[in-house]
C-alpha positions in Angstrom: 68.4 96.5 68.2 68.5 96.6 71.9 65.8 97.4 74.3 65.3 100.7 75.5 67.0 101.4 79.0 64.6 101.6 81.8 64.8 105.2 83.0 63.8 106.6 85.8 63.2 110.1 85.9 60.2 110.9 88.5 59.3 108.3 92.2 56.1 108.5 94.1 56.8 107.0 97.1 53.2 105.5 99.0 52.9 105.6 102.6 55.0 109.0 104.7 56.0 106.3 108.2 59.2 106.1 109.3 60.5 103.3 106.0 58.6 105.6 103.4 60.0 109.3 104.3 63.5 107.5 104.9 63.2 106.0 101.1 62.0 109.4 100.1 64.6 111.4 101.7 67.7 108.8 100.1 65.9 109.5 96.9 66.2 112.9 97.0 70.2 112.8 98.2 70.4 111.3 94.6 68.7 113.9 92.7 65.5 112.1 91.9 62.2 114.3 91.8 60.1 112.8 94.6 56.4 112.4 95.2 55.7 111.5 99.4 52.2 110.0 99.5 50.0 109.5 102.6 46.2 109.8 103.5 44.5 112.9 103.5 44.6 115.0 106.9 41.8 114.9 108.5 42.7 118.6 109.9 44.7 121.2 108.2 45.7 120.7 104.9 45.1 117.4 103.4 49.0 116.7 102.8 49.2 117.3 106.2 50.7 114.1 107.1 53.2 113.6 104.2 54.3 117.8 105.5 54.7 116.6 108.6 56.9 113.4 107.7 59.0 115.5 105.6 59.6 117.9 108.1 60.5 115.4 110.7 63.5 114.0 108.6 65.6 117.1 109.7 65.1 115.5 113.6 66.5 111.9 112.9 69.6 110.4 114.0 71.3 109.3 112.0 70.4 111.8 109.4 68.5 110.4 106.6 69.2 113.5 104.3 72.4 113.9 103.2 72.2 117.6 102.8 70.5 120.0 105.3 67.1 121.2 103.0 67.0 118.2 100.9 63.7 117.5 102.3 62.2 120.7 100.5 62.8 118.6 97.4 60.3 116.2 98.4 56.7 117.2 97.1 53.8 116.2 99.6 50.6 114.7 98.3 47.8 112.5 99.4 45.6 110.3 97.6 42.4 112.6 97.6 43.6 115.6 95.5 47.0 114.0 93.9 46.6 110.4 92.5 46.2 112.2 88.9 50.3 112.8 89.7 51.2 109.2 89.8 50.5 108.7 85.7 54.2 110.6 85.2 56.0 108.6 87.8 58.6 105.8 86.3 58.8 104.1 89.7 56.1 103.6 92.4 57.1 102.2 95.6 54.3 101.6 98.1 55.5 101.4 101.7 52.2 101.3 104.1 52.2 99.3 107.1 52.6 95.3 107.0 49.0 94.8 106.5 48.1 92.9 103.6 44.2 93.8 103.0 45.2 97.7 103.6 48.2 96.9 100.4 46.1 95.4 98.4 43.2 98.3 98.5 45.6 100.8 98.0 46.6 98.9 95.0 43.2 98.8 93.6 43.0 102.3 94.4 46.0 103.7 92.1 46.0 100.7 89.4 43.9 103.5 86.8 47.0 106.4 87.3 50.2 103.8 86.9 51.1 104.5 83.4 51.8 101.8 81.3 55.3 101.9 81.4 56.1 102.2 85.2 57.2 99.6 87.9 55.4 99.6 90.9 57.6 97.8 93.9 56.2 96.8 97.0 58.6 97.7 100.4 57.2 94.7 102.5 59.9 92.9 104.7 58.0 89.7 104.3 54.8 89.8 103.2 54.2 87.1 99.7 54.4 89.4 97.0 52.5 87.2 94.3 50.0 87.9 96.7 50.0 91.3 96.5 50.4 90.7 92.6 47.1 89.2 92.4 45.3 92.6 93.6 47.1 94.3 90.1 45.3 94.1 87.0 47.3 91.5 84.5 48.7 94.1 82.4 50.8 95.6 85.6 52.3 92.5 87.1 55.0 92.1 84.9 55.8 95.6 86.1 55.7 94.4 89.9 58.0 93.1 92.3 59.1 92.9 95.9 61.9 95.6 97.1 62.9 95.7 100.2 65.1 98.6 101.5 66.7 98.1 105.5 66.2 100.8 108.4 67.9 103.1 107.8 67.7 103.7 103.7 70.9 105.8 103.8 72.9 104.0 105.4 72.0 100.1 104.9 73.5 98.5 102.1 71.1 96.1 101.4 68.3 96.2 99.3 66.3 92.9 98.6 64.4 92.2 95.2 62.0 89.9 95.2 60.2 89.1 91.6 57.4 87.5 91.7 55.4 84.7 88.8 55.2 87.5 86.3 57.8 89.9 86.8 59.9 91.1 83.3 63.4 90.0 84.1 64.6 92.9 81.3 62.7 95.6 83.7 64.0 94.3 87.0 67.6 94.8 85.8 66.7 97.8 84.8 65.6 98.7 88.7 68.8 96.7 90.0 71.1 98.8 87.9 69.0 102.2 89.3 69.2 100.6 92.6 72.9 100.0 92.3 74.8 103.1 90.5 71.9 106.2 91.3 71.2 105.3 95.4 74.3 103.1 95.9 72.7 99.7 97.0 73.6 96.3 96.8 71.1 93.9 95.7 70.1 90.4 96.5 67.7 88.7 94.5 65.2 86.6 97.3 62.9 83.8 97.0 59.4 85.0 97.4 59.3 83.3 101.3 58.4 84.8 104.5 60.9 87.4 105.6 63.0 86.6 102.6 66.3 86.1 103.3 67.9 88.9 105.4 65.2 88.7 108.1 64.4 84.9 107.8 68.4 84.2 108.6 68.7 87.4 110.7 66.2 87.1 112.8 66.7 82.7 113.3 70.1 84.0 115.0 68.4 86.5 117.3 66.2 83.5 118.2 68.6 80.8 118.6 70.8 83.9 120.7 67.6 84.4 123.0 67.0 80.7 123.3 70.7 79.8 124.5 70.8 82.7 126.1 67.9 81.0 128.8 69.5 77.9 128.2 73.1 78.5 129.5 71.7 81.2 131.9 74.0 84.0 131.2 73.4 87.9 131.2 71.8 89.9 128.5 75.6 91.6 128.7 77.3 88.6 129.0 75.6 87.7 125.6 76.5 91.4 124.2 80.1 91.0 124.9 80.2 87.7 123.1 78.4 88.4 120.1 79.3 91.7 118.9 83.2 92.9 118.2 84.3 89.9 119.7 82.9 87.5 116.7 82.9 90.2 114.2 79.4 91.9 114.7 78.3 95.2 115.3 79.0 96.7 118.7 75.0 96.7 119.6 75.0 93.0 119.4 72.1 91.3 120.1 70.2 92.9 122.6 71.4 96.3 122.4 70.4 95.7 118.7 67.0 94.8 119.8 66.3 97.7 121.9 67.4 100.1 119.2 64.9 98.0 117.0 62.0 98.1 119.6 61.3 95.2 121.5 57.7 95.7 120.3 58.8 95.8 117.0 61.3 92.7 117.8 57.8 90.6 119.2 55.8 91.4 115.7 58.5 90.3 113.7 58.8 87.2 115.5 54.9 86.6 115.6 55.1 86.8 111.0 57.5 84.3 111.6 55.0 82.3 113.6 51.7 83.1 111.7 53.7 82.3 108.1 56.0 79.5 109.0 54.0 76.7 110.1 55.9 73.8 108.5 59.5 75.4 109.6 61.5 72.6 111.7 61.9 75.2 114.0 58.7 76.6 114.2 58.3 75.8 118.3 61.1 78.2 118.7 59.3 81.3 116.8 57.8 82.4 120.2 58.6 85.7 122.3 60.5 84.3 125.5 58.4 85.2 128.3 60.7 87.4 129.3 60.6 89.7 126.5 56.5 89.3 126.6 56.5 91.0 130.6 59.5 93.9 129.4 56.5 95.2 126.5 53.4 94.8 128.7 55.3 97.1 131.4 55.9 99.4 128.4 60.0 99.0 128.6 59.7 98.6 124.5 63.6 99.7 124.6 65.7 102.9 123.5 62.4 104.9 122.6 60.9 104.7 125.7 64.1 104.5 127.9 64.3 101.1 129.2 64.7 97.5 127.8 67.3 95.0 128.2 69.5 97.8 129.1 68.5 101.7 130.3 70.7 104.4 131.5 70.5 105.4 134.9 72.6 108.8 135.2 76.1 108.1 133.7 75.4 104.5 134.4 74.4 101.5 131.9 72.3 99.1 133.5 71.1 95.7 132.5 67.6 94.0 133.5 68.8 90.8 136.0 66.1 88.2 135.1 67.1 86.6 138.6 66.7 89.5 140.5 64.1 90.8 138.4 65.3 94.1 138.6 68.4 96.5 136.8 71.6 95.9 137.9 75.2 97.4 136.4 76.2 96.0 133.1 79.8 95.1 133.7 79.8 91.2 132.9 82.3 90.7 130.3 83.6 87.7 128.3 85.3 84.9 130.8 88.9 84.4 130.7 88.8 81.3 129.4 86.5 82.6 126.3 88.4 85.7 125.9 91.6 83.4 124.8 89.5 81.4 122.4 88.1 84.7 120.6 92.0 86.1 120.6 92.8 82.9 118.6 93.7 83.7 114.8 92.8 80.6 113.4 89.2 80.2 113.5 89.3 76.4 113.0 91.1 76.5 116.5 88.6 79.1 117.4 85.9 76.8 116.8 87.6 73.9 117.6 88.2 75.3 121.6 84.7 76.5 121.4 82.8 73.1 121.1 85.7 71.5 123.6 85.3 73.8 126.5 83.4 73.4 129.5 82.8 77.1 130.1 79.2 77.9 129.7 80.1 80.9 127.9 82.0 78.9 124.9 79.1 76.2 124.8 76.6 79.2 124.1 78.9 80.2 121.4 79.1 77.0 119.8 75.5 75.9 120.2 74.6 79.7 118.7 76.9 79.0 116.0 75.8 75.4 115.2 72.0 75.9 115.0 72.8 79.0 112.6 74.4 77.0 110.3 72.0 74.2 110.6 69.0 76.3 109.7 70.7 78.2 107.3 72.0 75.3 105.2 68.5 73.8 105.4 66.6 76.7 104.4 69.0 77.8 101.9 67.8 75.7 98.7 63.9 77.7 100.0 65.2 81.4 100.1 67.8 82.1 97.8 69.4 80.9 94.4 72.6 80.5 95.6 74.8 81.1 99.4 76.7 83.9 98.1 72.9 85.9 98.1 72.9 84.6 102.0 76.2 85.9 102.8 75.9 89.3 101.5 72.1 89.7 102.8 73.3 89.4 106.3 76.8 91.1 105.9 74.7 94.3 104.4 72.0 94.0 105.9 73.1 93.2 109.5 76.7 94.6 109.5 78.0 91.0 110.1 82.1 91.0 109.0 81.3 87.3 107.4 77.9 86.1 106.2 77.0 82.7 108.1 78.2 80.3 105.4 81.4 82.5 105.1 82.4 82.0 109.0 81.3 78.2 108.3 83.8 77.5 105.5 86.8 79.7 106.8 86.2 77.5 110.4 86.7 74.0 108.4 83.4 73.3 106.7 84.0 69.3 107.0 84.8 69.0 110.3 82.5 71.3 111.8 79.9 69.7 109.5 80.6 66.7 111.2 80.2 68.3 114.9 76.9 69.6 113.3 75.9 65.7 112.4 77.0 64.7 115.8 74.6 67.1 117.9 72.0 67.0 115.7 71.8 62.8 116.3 73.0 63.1 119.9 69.6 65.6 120.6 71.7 68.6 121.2 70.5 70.5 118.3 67.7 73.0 117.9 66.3 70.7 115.1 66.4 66.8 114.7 66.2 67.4 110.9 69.4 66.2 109.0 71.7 68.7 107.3 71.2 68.7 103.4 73.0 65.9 101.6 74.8 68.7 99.6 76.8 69.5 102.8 79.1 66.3 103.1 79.5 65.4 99.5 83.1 66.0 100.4 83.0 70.1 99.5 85.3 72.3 101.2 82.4 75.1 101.3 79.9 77.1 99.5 82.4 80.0 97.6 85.0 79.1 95.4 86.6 80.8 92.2 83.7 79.8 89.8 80.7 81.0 92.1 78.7 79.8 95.1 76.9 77.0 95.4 73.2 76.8 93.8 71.2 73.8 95.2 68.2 74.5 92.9 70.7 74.3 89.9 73.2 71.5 91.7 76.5 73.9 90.8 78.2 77.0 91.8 76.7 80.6 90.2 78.8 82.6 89.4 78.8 86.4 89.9 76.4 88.5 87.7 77.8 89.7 84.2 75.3 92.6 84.1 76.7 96.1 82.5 76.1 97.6 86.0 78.5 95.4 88.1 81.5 96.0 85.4 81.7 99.4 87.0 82.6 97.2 90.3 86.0 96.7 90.0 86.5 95.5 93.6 83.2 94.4 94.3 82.7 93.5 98.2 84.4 90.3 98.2 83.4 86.8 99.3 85.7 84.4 101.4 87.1 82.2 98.8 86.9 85.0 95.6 89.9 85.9 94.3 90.1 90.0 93.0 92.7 91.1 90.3 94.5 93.1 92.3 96.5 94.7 89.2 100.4 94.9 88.5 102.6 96.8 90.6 104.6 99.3 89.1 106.6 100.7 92.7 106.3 100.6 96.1 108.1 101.4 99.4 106.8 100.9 103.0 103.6 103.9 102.6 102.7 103.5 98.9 101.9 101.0 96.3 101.5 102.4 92.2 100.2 99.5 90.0 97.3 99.6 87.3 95.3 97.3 85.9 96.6 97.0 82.4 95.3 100.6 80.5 96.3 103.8 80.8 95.6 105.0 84.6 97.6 104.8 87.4 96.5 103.8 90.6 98.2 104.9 94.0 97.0 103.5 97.5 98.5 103.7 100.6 100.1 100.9 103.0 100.0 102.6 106.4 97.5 101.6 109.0 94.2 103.7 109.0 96.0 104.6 105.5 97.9 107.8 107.6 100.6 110.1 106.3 104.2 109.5 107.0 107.7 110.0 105.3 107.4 107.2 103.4 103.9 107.9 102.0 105.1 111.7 101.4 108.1 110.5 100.1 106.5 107.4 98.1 103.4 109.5 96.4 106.3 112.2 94.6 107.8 109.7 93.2 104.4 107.9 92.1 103.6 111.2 90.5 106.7 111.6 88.8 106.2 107.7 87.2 103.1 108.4 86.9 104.1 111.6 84.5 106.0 109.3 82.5 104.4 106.1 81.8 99.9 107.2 82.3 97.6 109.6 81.2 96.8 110.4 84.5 96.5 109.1 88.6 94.0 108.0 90.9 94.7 108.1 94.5 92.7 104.9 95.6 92.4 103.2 99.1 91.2 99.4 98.9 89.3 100.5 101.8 88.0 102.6 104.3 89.1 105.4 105.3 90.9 107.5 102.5 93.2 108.8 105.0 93.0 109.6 109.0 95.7 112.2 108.4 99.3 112.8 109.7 100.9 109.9 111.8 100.4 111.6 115.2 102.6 108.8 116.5 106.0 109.8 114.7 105.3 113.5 114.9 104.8 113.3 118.7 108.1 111.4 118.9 110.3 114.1 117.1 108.7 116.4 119.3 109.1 114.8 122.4 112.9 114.0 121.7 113.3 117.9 120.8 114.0 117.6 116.7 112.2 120.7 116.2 114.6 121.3 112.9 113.6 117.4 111.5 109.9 118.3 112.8 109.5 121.3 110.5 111.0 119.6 107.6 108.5 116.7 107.7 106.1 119.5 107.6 107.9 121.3 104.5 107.9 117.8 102.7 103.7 117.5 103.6 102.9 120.9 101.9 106.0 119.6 98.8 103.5 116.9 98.3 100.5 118.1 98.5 102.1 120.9 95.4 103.6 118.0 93.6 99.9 117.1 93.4 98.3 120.4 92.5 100.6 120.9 89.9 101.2 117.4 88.6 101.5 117.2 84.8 99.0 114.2 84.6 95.7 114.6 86.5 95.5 113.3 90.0 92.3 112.1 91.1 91.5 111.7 94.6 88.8 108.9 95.2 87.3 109.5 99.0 85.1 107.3 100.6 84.7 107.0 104.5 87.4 109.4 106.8 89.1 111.6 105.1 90.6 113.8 107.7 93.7 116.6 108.4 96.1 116.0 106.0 93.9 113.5 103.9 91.5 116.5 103.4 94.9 118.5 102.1 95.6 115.9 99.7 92.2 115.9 98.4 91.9 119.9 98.2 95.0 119.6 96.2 94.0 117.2 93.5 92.7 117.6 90.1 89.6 116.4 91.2 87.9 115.0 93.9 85.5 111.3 92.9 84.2 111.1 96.6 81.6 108.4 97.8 78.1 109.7 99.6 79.2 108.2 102.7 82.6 110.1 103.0 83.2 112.2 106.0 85.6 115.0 105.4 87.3 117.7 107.4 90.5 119.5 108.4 90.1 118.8 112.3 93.4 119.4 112.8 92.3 122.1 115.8 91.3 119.6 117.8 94.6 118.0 118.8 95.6 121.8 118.5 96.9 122.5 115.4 96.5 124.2 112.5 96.1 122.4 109.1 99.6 122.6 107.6 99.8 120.6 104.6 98.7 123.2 102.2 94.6 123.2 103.7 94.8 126.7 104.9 96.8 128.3 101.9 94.1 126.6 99.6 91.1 127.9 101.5 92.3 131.5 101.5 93.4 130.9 97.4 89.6 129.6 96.9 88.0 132.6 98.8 90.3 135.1 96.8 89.1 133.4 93.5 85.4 133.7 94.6 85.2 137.2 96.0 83.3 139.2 93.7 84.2 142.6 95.1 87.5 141.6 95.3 87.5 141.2 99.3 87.9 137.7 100.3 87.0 138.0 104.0 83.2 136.9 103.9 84.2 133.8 102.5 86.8 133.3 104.7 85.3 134.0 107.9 82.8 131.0 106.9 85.4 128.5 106.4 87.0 129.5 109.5 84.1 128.4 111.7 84.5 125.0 110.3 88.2 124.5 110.6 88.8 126.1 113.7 85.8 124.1 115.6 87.3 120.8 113.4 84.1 120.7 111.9 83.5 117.4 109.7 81.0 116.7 107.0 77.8 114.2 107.5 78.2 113.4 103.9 79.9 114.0 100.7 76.8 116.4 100.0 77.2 118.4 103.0 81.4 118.5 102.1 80.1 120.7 99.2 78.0 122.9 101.9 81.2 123.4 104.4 83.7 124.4 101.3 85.9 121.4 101.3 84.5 119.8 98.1 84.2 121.5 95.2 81.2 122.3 93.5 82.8 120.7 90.0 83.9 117.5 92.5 82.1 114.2 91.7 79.4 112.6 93.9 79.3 108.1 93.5 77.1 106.9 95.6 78.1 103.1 95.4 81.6 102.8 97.2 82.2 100.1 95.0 82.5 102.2 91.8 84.5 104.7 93.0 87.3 103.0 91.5 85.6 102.8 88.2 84.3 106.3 88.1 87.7 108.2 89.4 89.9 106.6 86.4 87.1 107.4 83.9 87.4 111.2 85.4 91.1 111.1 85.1 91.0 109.2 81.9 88.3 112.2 80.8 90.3 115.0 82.0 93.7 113.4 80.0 91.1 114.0 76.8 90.5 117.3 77.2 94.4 118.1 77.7 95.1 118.7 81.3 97.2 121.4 82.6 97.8 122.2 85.8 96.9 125.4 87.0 99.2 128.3 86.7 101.1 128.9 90.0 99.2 131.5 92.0 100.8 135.0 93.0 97.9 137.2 92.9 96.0 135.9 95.8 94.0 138.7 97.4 94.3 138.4 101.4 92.2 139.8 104.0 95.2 141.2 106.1 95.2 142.4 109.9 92.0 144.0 109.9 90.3 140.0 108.2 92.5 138.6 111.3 91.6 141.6 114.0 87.9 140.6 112.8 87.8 136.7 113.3 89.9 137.2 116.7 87.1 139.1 118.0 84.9 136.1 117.3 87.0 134.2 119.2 87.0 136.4 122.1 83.6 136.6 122.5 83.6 132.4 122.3 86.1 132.8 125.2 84.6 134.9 127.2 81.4 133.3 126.9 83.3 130.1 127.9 82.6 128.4 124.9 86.3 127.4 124.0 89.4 127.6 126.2 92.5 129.9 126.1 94.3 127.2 124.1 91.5 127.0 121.5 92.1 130.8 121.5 95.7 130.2 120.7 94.9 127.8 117.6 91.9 129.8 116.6 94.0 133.1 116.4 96.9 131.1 114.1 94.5 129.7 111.7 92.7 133.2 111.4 96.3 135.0 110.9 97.1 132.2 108.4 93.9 132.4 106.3 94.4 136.2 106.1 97.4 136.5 105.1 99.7 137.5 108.4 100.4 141.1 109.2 100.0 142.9 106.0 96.9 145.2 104.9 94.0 144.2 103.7 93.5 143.9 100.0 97.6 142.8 99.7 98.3 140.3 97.1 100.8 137.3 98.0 101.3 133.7 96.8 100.9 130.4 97.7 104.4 130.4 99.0 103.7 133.2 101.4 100.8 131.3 102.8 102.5 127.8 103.2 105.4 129.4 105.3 102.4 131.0 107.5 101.5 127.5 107.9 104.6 126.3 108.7 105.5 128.8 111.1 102.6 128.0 113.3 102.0 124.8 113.1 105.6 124.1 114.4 104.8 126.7 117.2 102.1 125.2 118.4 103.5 121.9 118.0 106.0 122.8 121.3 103.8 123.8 122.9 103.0 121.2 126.3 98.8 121.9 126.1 99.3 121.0 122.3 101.3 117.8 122.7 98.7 116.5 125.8 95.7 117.0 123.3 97.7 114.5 121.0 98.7 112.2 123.9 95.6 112.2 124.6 93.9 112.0 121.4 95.9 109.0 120.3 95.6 106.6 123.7 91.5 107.1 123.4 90.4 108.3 120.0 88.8 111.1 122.0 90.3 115.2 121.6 90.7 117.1 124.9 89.8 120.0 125.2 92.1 121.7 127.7 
């Protein structure tokens, strides 16, 4: 008989700072009853400080709740009046300050209310957890273990689990799998070392960065131009990072690293440069106080000068030479050109590079059980495109080894300690078919087997895994259909940013109609983000601009024929959103059986903002769902709410929030891991095929809100205008979208169908189209990403 899943129903989370009310918050975005501890107020009411907390998630950026009033959810509590509360929680996850004495009397203090079958986690980010195990009676350390969620909960993949002596392996998958499927995280299992193994490798780089940064005396922009984009890191870099972090906050973490890492070979470097050291005692701490490495001054980014001592303009860039070496393809030339040059610039690369990989190959046998948890720590967990070993092995892992060898005898190095034998025993790297390399077990581990990661059917890959990427059934230029061997068809699309052209239009019909004949039903599936970014602005501005206004409208007929073919396929079609799903990506997903969207999908019709009007079936389907939900029969209440949001191009914060703005449905499905998307849309599909699909029956009793709806909404848009909120050509689109969504010039109450609306459509989206203010806004939107509001 098998064990009893471990369920969890009910979370107290312990401590209301910034980590503790973020972990509460992403809780509650999954539908998990939440407890928010804190100390007792010594004013007011003694959950003042948990109310207070909860309250100030509505003021964060980025948001931490997914859905404005979440935080309602939360139930405040303190440890005076409310510890009695903890005995029907199934997870407790303390998250006080990084003090071990104050942890360990809290733990003394709710150890008689922790039921006997809850797990009790501890959200250090590197404190020894079988020390904090020791202040739990004997009984509750099997049910303990590190878990360490990255700022910001939402939005950071990474969570680290850390088990410590005693831990039950049967109730830690239990929290992995929770972890996984209900908040969407991906796990790493860490040694139980200082700073585990996202911080220990993360913050080593920002180290060895700080120390060649002094070294080769370049700019604190210099350095940012090098080591963000340009060597596939985030665009804050290193010390934009840092600022955002809080330089204070930057010192402390480097101090743990001191205080708890005595023996490191690198220890001597675990110090705050002097430099940082002056910026906090003049109180420049970074973003939240307005000055750092970098402030603004007016319009202007500046960056602190440590030879002039002062803020200058940050405008030093990547050198010429360097710039060529990054643009390189092959990143064993890359590297290769790197070590060779005598540009300052590339040495700091190399030398950053080298002592990364030095350390981390050293340290990894001490942190982790194997390099693929190294990799994917600091790719989730630092937004890093490869994980350190990754870059390492695609760059030539011999030869670079070798270099590596050569610096370390020749004194170059950060360390004079050798590499680990395991490095030159003539591997090619760390990641190969059959796993990543273990040094504890002297072989590659494979990936993990567990129930949960079979719902992964692209899990985020590693450089040297190979994914089934299924059997192709058709394709043309836009669109591939394959499957992967049952009864599901999968559609995804080959265009960049995945946008709509011909031969997507063109391609998905013809998917449907295989798809009608040989599978149950269809899943329209990117392999990544975004879903879709919409039209192809590019070929639509080129009909225009060549004057093939008749070719023009017929790409515009052929958008709305697909988006029909998918409404009224005779298999389901499943839509499976995650990141951008915008303008004609929206369409297709208002149009499907069903949309499986991903927490983190942003969606909208934004169409207005390179102005025009949502043409591919988006306005004809909001004015058919307001009809259907009127209750007194007169649509126009719920239309004049969705026109706000699709005449100011309004796009959602989260899948959550899609719901809220009326471009989900309420019946549409919610996956918070990305990476299951896949899994759960084909199951939907597959479950819809069992219950015997039909499509809808075509609509011609659609109840419009006529002249007077439009006469109202236009009104709106005067006042806007008048108030110089939006322009005269926002006017323009504003008043065609409100004429469309009500139905033209007929009276209010008339009954049309879907027909009637998509020719409204039609008619003024290829009007505005000509129009010159309409084709700059896409000019314009296309050469800098930005609208223009003219």
């Amino acid at each position: 008989m098998n064990p009893s899943p471990f369920r969890i129903r009910k979370v107290a989370v312990l401590g209301a700072g910034v980590m503790g009310a973020q972990i509460a918050a992403h809780l509650t975005n999954a539908d998990v009853e939440t407890l928010l501890f804190d100390l007792p107020a010594k004013e007011g009411p003694k959950s003042g400080i948990a109310i207070k907390a909860i309250a100030g998630l509505a003021k964060l950026s980025p948001a931490p709740l997914a859905e404005s009033g979440r935080g309602n959810a939360i139930t405040p509590a303190n440890y005076d009046e409310h510890l009695e509360w903890l005995r029907g929680c199934d997870l407790i996850i303390e998250a006080i300050a990084e003090r071990l004495d104050w942890k360990l009397d809290l733990y003394k203090k709710i150890a008689p209310y922790v039921s006997d079958s809850a797990f009790v986690a501890s959200n250090t980010s590197g404190l020894s957890i079988n020390a904090l195990a020791e202040a739990l009676p004997a009984a509750m350390r099997p049910r303990f273990s590190g878990i360490h969620f990255f700022n910001p909960p939402r939005y950071m993949h990474l969570v680290e689990l850390i088990p410590d002596r005693s831990t039950d392996p049967t109730l830690l998958a239990g929290l992995e799998a929770f972890l996984t499927t209900t908040l969407g995280k991906g796990v790493v299992y860490a040694k139980d070392t200082p700073n585990f193994i996202g911080n220990r490798i993360g913050v080593f780089s920002i180290l060895a960065t700080m120390h060649h940064t002094e070294q080769f005396k370049l700019g604190f922009d210099a350095v940012d131009a090098l080591t963000g984009p340009a060597i596939g890191r985030p665009k804050s870099a290193t010390y934009r990072t840092s600022d955002v972090v809080g330089l204070d906050t930057m010192a402390h973490v480097i101090k743990t690293m001191d205080d708890t890492l005595p023996n490191d070979p690198w220890h001597r470097y675990f110090k705050a440069p002097a430099w940082l050291s002056a910026l906090i005692e003049k109180g420049a701490l970074g973003q939240k106080t307005g000055a750092g490495f970098f402030r603004k001054a007016g319009k202007e980014i500046q960056v602190l000068d440590l030879g002039q001592q002062d803020y200058r303009p940050a405008s030093q860039g990547a050198s010429e030479e360097v710039a060529k070496i990054l643009a390189l393809r092959n990143p064993a030339e890359k590297f290769a050109a790197l070590r060779a040059s005598a540009d300052a610039q590339a040495q700091f690369l190399w030398a950053m590079f080298r002592d990364l990989f030095h350390y981390t190959a050293f340290h990894l046998a001490d942190i982790a059980d194997s390099a693929r948890h190294v990799d994917l720590a600091i790719r989730w967990g630092y937004g890093w495109k490869l994980g350190p070993f990754e870059t390492w092995q695609a760059s030539g892992w011999k030869e670079i080894a070798g270099w590596i060898a050569e610096d370390i005898k020749a004194g170059k190095a950060m360390s004079d300690v050798p590499l680990p034998a395991w490095v030159s025993d003539g591997r090619e790297g760390v990641h190969g078919k059959d796993g990543s390399w273990s040094p504890s077990l002297g072989r590659n581990l494979p990936r993990p087997d567990a129930p949960v990661y079979r719902r992964q059917l692209f899990p985020d890959p590693l450089l040297g895994e190979s994914l089934d990427t299924g059997t192709t059934v058709w394709e043309n230029e836009g669109v591939r259909l394959w499957h992967q061997g049952d009864d599901i068809g999968i559609v995804s699309f080959k265009t960049k940013m995945n946008t709509i052209n011909d031969a997507v239009l063109d391609g998905l019909q013809h998917c449907i109609g295989l798809a009608e004949q040989q599978f149950r039903g269809l899943v329209i599936w990117q392999s990544g983000e975004p879903f879709s970014a919409g039209a192809d602005l590019k070929g639509a501005l080129s009909q225009l601009q060549q004057g093939q206004i008749t070719e023009f409208d017929a790409m515009v007929a052929n958008f709305q024929a697909t988006s029909m073919r998918i409404k009224y396929s005779l298999v389901p079609v499943v839509a499976a959103v995650r990141g951008m799903a915008f303008g004609g990506g929206c369409e297709f997903q208002m149009h499907s059986a069903r949309t499986v969207a991903a927490l983190e999908s942003y969606i909208g019709l934004v169409e207005a903002g390179v102005g025009l009007l949502p043409a591919g079936g988006g306005l004809k389907e909001v004015a058919l769902r307001a009809a259907r939900s009127s209750i007194d029969g007169d649509p126009f209440n719920a239309i004049k709410k969705m026109f706000e949001t699709i005449a100011m191009g309004k796009v959602s914060g989260s899948a959550l929030e899609a719901k809220q703005l009326g471009l989900l449905r309420a019946d549409d499905v919610i996956v918070f891991n990305s990476f299951e998307l896949l899994h759960v849309a084909k199951q939907v599909a597959r479950s819809m095929a069992e219950c015997g699909w039909r499509p809808p029956l075509p609509a011609r009793d659609i109840t419009v809100a006529g002249d007077v709806g439009t006469a109202s909404l236009k009104m709106m848009l005067v006042n806007m205008l008048e108030g110089r909120f939006i322009s005269e050509h926002d006017f323009e689109v504003g008043s065609r979208i409100a004429d469309t969504l009500c139905g033209g010039a007929i009276e209010r109450g008339s009954q049309v169908d879907e027909a009637w609306l998509l020719d409204l459509e039609r008619k003024h989206f290829v009007a505005l189209a000509q129009m010159e203010k309409t084709q700059q806004r896409i000019a314009h939107t296309m050469s800098t990403g930005k609208p223009l509001r003219n």
